[in-house]
PDB file of N, CA, C and O in Angstrom:
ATOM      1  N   UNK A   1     130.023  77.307  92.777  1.00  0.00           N
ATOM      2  CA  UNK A   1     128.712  77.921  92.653  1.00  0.00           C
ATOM      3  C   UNK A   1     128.404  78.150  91.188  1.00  0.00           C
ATOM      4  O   UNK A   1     128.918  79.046  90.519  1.00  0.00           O
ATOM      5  N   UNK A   2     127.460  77.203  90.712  1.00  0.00           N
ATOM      6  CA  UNK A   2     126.825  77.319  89.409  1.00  0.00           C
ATOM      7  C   UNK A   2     128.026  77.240  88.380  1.00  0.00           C
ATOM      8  O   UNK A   2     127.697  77.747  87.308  1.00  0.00           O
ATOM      9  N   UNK A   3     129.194  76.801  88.389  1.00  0.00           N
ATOM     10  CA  UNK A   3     130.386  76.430  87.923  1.00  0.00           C
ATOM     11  C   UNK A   3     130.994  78.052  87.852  1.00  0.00           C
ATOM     12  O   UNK A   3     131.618  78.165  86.797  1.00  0.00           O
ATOM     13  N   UNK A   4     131.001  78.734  88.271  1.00  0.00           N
ATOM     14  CA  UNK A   4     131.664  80.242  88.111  1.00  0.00           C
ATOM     15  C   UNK A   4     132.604  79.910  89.071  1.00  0.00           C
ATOM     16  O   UNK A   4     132.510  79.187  90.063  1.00  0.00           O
ATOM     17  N   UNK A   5     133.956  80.853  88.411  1.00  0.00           N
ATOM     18  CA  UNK A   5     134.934  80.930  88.893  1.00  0.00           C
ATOM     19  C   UNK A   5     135.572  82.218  89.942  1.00  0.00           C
ATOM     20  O   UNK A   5     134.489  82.777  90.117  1.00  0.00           O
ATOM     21  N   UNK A   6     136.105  82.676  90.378  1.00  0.00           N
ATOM     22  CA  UNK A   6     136.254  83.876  91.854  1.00  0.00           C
ATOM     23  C   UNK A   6     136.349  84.709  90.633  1.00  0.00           C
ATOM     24  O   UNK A   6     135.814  85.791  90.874  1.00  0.00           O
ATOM     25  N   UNK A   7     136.892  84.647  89.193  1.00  0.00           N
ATOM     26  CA  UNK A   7     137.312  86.361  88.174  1.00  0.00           C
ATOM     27  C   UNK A   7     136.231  85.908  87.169  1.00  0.00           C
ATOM     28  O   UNK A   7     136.454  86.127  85.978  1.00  0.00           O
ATOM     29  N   UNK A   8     135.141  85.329  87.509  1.00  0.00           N
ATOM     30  CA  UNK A   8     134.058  85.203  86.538  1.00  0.00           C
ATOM     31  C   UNK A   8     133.057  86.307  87.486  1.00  0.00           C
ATOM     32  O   UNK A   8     132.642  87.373  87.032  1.00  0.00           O
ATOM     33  N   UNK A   9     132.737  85.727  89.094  1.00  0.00           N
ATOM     34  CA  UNK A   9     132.026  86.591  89.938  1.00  0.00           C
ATOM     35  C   UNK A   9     132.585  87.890  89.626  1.00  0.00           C
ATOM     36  O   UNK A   9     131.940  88.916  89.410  1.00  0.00           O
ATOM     37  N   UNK A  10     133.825  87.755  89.624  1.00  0.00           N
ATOM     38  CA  UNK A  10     134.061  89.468  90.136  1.00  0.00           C
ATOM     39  C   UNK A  10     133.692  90.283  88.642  1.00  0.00           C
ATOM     40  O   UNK A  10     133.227  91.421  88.692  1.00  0.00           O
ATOM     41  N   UNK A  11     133.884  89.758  87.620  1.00  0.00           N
ATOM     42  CA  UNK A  11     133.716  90.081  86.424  1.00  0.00           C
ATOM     43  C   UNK A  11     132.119  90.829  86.635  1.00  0.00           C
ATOM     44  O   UNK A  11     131.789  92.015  86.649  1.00  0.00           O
ATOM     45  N   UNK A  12     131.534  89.893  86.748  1.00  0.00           N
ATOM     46  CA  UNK A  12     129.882  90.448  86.706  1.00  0.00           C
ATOM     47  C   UNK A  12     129.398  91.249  87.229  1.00  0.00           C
ATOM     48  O   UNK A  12     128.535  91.982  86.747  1.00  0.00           O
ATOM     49  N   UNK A  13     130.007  91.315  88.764  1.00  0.00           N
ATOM     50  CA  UNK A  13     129.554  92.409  89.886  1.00  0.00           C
ATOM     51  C   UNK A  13     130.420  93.399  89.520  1.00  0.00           C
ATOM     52  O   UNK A  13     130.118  94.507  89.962  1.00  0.00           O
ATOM     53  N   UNK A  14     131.359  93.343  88.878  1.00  0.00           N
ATOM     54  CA  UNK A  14     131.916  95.084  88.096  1.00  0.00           C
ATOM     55  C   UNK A  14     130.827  95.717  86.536  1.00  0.00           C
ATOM     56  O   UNK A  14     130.774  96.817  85.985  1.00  0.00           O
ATOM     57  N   UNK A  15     130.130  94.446  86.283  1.00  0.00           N
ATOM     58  CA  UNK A  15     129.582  94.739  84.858  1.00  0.00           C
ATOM     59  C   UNK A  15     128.528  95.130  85.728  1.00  0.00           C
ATOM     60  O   UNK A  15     128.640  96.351  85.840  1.00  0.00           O
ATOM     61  N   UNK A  16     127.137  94.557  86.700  1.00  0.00           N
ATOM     62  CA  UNK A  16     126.726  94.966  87.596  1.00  0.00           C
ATOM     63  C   UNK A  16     126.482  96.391  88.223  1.00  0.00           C
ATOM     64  O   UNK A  16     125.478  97.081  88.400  1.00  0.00           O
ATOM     65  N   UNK A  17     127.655  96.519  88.450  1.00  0.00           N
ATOM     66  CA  UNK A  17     127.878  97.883  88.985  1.00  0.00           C
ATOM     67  C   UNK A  17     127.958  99.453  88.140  1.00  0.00           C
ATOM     68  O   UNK A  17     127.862 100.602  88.570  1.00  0.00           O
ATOM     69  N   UNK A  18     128.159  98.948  86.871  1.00  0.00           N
ATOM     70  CA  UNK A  18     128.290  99.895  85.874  1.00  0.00           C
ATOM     71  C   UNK A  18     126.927  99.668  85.689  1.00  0.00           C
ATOM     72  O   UNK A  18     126.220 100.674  85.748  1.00  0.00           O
ATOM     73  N   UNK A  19     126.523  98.878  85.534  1.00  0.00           N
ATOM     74  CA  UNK A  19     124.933  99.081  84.789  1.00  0.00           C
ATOM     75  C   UNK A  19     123.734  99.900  86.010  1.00  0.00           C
ATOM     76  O   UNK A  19     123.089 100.940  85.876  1.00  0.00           O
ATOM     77  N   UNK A  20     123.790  99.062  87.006  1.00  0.00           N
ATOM     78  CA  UNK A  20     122.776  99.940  87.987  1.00  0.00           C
ATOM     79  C   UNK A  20     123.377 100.530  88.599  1.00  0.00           C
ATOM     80  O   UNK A  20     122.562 101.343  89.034  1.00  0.00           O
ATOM     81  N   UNK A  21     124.673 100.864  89.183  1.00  0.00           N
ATOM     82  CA  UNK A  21     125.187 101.894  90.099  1.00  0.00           C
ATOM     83  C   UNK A  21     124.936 101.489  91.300  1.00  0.00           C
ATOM     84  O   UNK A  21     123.865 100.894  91.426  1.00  0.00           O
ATOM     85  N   UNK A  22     125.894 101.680  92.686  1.00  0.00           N
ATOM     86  CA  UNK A  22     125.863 101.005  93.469  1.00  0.00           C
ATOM     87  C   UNK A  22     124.396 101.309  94.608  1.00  0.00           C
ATOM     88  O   UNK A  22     123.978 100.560  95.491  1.00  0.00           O
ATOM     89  N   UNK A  23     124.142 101.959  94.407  1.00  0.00           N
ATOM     90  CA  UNK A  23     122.629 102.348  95.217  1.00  0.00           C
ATOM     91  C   UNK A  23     121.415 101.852  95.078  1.00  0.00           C
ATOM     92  O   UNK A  23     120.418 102.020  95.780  1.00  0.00           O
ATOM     93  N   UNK A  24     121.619 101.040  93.831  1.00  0.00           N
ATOM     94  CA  UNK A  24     120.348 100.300  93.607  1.00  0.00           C
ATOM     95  C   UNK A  24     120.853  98.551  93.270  1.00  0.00           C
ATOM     96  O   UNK A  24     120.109  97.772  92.674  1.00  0.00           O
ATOM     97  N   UNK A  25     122.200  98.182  93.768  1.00  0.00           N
ATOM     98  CA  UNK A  25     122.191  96.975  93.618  1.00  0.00           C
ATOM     99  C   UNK A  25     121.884  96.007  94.630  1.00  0.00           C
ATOM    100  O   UNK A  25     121.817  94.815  94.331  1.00  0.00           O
ATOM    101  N   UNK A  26     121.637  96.524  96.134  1.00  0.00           N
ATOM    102  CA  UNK A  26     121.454  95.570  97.337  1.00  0.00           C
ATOM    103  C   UNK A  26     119.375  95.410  96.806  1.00  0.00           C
ATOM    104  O   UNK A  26     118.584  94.471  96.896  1.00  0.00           O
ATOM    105  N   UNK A  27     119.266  96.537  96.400  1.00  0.00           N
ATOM    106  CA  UNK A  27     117.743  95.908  96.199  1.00  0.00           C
ATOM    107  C   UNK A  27     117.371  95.216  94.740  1.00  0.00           C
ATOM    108  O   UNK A  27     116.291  94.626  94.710  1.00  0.00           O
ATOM    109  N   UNK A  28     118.015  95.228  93.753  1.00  0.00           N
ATOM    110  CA  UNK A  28     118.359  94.314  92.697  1.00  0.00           C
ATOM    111  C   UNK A  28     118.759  93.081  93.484  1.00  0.00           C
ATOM    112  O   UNK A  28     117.697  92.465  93.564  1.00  0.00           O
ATOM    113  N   UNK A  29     119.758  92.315  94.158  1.00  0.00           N
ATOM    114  CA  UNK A  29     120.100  91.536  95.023  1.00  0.00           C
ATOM    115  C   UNK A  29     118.825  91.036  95.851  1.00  0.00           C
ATOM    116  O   UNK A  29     118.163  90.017  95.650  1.00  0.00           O
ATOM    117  N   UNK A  30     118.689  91.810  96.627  1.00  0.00           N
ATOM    118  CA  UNK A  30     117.114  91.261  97.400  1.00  0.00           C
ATOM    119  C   UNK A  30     116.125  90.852  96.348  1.00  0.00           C
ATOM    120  O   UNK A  30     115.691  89.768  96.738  1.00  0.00           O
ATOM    121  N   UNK A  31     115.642  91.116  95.400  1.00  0.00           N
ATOM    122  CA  UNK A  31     114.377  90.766  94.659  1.00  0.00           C
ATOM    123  C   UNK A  31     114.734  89.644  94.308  1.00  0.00           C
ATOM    124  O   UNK A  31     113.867  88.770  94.305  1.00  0.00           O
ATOM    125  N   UNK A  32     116.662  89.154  93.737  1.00  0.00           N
ATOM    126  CA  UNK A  32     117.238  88.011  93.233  1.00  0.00           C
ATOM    127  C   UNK A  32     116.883  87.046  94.421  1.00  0.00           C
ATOM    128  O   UNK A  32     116.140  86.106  94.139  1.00  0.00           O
ATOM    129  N   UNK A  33     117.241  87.143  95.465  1.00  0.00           N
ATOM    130  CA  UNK A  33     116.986  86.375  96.618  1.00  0.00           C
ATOM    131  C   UNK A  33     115.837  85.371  96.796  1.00  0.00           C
ATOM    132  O   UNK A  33     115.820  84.141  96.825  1.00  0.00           O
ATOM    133  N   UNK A  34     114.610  86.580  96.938  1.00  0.00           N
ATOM    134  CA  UNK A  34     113.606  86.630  97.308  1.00  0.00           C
ATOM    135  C   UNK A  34     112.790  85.499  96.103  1.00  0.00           C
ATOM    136  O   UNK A  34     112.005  84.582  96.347  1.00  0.00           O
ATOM    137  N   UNK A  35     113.293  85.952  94.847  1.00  0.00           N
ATOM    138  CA  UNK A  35     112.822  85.158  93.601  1.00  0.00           C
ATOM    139  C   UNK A  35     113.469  83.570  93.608  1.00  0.00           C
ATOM    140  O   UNK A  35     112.718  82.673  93.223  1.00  0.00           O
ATOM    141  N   UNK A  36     114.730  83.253  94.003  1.00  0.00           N
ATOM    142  CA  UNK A  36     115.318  82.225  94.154  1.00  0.00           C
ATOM    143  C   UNK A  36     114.275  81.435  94.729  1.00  0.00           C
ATOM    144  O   UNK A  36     113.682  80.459  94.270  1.00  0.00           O
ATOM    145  N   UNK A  37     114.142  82.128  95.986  1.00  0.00           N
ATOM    146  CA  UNK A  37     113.723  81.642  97.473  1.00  0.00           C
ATOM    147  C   UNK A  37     112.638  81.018  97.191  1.00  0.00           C
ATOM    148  O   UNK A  37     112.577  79.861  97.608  1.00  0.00           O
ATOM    149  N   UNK A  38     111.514  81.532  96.450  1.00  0.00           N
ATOM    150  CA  UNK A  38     110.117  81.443  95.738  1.00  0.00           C
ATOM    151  C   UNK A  38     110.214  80.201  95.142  1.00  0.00           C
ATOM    152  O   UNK A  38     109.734  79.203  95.679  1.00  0.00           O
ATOM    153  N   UNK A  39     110.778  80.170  94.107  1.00  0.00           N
ATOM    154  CA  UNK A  39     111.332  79.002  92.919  1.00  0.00           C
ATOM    155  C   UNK A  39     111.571  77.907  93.721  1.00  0.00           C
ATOM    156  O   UNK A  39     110.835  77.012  93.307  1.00  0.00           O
ATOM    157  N   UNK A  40     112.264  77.494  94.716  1.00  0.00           N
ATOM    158  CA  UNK A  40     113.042  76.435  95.578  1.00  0.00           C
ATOM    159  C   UNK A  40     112.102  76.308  96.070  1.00  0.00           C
ATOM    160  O   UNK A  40     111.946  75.088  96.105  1.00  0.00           O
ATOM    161  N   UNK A  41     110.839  77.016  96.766  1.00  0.00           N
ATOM    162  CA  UNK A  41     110.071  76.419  97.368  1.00  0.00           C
ATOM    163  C   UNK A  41     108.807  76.075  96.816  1.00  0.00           C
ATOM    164  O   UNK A  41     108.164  75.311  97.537  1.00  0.00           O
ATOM    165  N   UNK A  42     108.341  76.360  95.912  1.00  0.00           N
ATOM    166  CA  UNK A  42     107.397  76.039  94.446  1.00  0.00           C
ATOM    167  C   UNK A  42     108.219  74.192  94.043  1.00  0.00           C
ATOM    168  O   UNK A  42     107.790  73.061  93.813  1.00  0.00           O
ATOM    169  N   UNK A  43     109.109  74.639  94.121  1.00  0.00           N
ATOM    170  CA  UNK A  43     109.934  73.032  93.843  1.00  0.00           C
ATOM    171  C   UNK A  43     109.789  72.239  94.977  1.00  0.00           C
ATOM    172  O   UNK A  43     109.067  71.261  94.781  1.00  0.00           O
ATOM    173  N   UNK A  44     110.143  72.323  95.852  1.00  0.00           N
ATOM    174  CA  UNK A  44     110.024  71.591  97.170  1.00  0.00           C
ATOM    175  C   UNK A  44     108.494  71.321  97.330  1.00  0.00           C
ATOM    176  O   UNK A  44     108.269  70.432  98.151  1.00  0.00           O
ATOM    177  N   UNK A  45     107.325  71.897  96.715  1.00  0.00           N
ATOM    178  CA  UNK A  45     105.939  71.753  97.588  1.00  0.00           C
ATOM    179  C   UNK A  45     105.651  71.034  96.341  1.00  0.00           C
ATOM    180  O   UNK A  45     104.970  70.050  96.633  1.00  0.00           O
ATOM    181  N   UNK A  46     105.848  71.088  95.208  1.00  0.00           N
ATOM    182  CA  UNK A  46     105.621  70.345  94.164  1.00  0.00           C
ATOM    183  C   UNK A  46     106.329  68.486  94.511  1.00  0.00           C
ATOM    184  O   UNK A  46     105.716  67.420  94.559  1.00  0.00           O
ATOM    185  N   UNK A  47     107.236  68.673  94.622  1.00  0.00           N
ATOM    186  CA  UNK A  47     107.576  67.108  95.061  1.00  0.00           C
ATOM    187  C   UNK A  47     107.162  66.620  95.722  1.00  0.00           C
ATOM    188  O   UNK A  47     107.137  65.392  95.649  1.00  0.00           O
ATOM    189  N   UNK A  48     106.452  67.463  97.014  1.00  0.00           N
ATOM    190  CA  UNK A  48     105.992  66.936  98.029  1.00  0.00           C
ATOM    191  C   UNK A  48     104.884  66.246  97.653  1.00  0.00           C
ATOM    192  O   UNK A  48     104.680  65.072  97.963  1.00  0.00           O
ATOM    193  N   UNK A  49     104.098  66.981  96.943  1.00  0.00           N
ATOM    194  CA  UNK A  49     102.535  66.819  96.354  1.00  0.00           C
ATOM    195  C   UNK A  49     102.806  65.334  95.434  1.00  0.00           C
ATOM    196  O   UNK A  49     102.019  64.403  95.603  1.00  0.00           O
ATOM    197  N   UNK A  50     103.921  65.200  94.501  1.00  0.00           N
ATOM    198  CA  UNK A  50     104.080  63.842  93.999  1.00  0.00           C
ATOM    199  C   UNK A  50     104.110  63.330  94.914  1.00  0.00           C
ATOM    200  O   UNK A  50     103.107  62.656  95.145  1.00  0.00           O
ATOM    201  N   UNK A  51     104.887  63.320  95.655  1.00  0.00           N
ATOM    202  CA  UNK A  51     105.603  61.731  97.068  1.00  0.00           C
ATOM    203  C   UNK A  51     104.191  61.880  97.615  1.00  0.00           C
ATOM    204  O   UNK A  51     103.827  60.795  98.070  1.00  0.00           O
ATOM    205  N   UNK A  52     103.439  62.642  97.717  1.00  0.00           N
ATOM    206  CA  UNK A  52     101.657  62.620  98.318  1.00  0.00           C
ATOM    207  C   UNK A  52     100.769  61.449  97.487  1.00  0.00           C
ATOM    208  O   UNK A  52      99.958  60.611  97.882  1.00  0.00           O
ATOM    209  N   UNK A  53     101.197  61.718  96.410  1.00  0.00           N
ATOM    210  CA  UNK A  53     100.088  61.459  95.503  1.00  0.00           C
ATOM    211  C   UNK A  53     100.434  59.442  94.991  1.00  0.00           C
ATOM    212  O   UNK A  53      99.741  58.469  94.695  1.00  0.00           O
ATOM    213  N   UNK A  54     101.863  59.748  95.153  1.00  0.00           N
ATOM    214  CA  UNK A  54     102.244  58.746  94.767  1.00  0.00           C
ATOM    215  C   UNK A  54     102.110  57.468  95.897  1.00  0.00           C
ATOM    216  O   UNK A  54     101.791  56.322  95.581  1.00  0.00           O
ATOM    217  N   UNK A  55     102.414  57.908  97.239  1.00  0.00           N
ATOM    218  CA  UNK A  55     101.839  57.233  98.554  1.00  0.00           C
ATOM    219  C   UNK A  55     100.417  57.089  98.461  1.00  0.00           C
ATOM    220  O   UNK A  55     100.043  56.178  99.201  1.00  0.00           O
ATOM    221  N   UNK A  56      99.481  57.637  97.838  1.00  0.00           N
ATOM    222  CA  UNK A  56      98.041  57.140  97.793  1.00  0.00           C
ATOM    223  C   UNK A  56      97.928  56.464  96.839  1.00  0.00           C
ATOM    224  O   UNK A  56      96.719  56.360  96.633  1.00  0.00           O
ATOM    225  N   UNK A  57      98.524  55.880  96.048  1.00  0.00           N
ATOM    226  CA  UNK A  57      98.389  55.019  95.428  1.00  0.00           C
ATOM    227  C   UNK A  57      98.271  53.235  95.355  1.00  0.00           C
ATOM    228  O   UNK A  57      98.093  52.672  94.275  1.00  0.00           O
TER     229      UNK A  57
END
């Protein structure tokens, strides 16, 4: 995953955890999600629209 290693993850989600404290990281997490989720599909409808555009040609 994204070339990270199992003591690179764990590294971060301890740096993570010091910085926001654990009560506010599942909704830090969700917004990450949610923003991924957005992006991938902005990408996906964009290609589509080429392979559209490019078939009417």
């Amino acid at each position: 995953m994204f070339g990270l290693g199992t003591t690179e993850l764990i590294v971060i989600l301890v740096i993570l955890l010091l910085l926001f404290g654990s009560s506010r990281l599942p909704g830090l997490a969700k917004g990450m999600g949610e923003s991924i989720r957005n992006f991938k599909k902005a990408v996906n409808d964009d290609k589509e629209e080429l392979e559209e555009k490019k078939n009417a040609i």
